[in-house]
N, C-alpha and C positions, 0 to 999 in steps of 0.2 A: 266089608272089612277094608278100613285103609293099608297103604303101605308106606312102609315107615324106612326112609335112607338113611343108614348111617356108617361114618366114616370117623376115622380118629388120626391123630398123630401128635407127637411130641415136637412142640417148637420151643428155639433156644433163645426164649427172651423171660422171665420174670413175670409171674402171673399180673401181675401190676400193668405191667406196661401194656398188655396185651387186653388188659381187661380194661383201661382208659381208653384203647384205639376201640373197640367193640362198642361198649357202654352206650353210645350217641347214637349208636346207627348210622352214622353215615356214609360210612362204608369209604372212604378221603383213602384209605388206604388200597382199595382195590380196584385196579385198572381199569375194569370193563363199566365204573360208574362214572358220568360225566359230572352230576351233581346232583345235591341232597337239601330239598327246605322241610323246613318241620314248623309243627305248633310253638307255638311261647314256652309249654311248657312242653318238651321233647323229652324221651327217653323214660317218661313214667306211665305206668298202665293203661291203656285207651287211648293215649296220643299219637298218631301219626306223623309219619316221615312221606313224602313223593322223592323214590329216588328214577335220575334220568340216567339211561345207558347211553354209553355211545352209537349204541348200532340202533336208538332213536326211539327204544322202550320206555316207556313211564310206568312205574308200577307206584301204587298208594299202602303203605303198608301199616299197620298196629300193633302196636308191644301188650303183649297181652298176658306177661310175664316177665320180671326184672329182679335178681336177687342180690346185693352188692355182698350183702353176707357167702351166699356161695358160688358167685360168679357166674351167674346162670341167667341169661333170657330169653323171650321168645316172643314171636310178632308171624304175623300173618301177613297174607297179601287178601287185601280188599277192593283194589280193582287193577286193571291191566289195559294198555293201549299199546300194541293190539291185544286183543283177547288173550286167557289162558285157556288150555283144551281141558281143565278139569276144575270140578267143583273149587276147591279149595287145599290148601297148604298152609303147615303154621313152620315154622323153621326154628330152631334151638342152638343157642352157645350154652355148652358146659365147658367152663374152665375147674381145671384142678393144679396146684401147686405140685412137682415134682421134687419131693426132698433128698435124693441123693444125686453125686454127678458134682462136679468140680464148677459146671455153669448152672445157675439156676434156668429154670426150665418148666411147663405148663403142657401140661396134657390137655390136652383141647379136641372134643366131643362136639362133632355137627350131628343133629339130626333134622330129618323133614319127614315131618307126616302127612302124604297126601289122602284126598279123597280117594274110593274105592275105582275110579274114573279114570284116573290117571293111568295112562298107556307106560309100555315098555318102553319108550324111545324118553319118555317124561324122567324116569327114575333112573335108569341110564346117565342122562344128561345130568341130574342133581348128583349121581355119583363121580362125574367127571369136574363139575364145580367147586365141588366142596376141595378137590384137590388144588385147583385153583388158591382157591381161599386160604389150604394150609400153605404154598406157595407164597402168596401174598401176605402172609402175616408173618411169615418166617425172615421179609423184607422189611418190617417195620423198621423204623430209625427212631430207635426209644429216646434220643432227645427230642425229637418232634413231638412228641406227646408231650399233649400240653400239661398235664396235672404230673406227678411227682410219681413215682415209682409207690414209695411207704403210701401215699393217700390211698392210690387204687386198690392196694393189696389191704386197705382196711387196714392202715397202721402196723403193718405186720414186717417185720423183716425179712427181704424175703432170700438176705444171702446169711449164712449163721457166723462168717466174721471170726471165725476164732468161740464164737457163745456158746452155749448149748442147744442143739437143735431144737428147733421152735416142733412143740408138741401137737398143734393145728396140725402143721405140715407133715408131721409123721404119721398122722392119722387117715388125713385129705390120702397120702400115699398110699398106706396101708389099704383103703377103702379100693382105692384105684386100680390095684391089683388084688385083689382079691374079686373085682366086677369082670377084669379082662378073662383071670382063671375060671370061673361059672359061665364066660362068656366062650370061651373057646370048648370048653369041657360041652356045654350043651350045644354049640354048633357043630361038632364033630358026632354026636350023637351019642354022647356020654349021660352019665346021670351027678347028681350032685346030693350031696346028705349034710343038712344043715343042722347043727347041735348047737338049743338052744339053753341058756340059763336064768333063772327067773331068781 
């Protein structure tokens, strides 16, 4: 059985912005990476990124999942210098648009699924990163993204201006809590009753 980290939080930048810094993998936004090459064609399914740490790691990684439609991808690590102490990991960005709140705003979902291998001190450490990470994305300076706020968010508005709330976005929300509520109700040791309509 593997085990699977997950960490959430809300950051106050526009799913757009946040999902142009991610997209590439390069990680340009996160402190701990010194630098990032990839294939010709980077950021699509099967292609690989080598990113270098500062503290002198090279890890070779795979996207082995990219969804522009729901803001979601995921890539593994396929090799490591120096070594990792367990089979393997594949790692996950879920973004979701956050539609209420005077700032636009993105719920953003880490997960990592390691092998069954993987020690306490391994998932530990992925839980202390991933905070990093909401940290460091919470730093982004959405002019430095290179592409346009409207591009990333898939043409979508993502502040409502005076318009009518954008119906994606109320949806995206509605889904988002509704996941947290089944989410806290069965980690507390609750039950949940699902009514379905056909």
């Amino acid at each position: 059985m593997s085990s699977r980290i997950y960490e959430s939080a809300i950051i106050a930048h526009p799913i757009g912005v946040l999902w142009d810094a991610i997209r590439g993998l390069d990680f340009s936004w996160l402190p701990e990476v010194k630098s990032a090459s990839a294939q010709a064609k980077s950021g699509v399914v099967g292609s690989t990124r080598e990113l270098t740490y500062k503290d002198g790691t090279v890890q070779t990684i795979r996207v082995t999942e990219v969804s522009d439609q729901h803001h979601s991808l995921s890539y593994e690590v396929i090799s490591s210098v120096p070594a990792i102490s367990y089979l393997s990991v594949i790692h996950s960005f879920r973004l979701h648009r956050v539609s209420t709140g005077e700032k636009a705003s993105t719920f953003v979902e880490l997960i990592s699924d390691y092998s069954k291998d993987a020690g306490r001190e391994v998932t530990a450490d992925s839980s202390f990163k991933k905070k990093d990470i909401f940290a460091a994305l919470s730093k982004i300076d959405a002019k430095s993204v290179s592409a346009s706020t409207t591009a990333g968010s898939g043409g979508l508005d993502t502040k409502s201006n005076g318009k009518a709330a954008d119906p994606i976005a109320q949806a995206d929300a509605y889904r988002v809590e509704t996941m947290r509520v089944v989410y806290e109700r069965l980690r507390k040791g609750g039950f949940v009753v699902c009514v379905c309509s056909v």
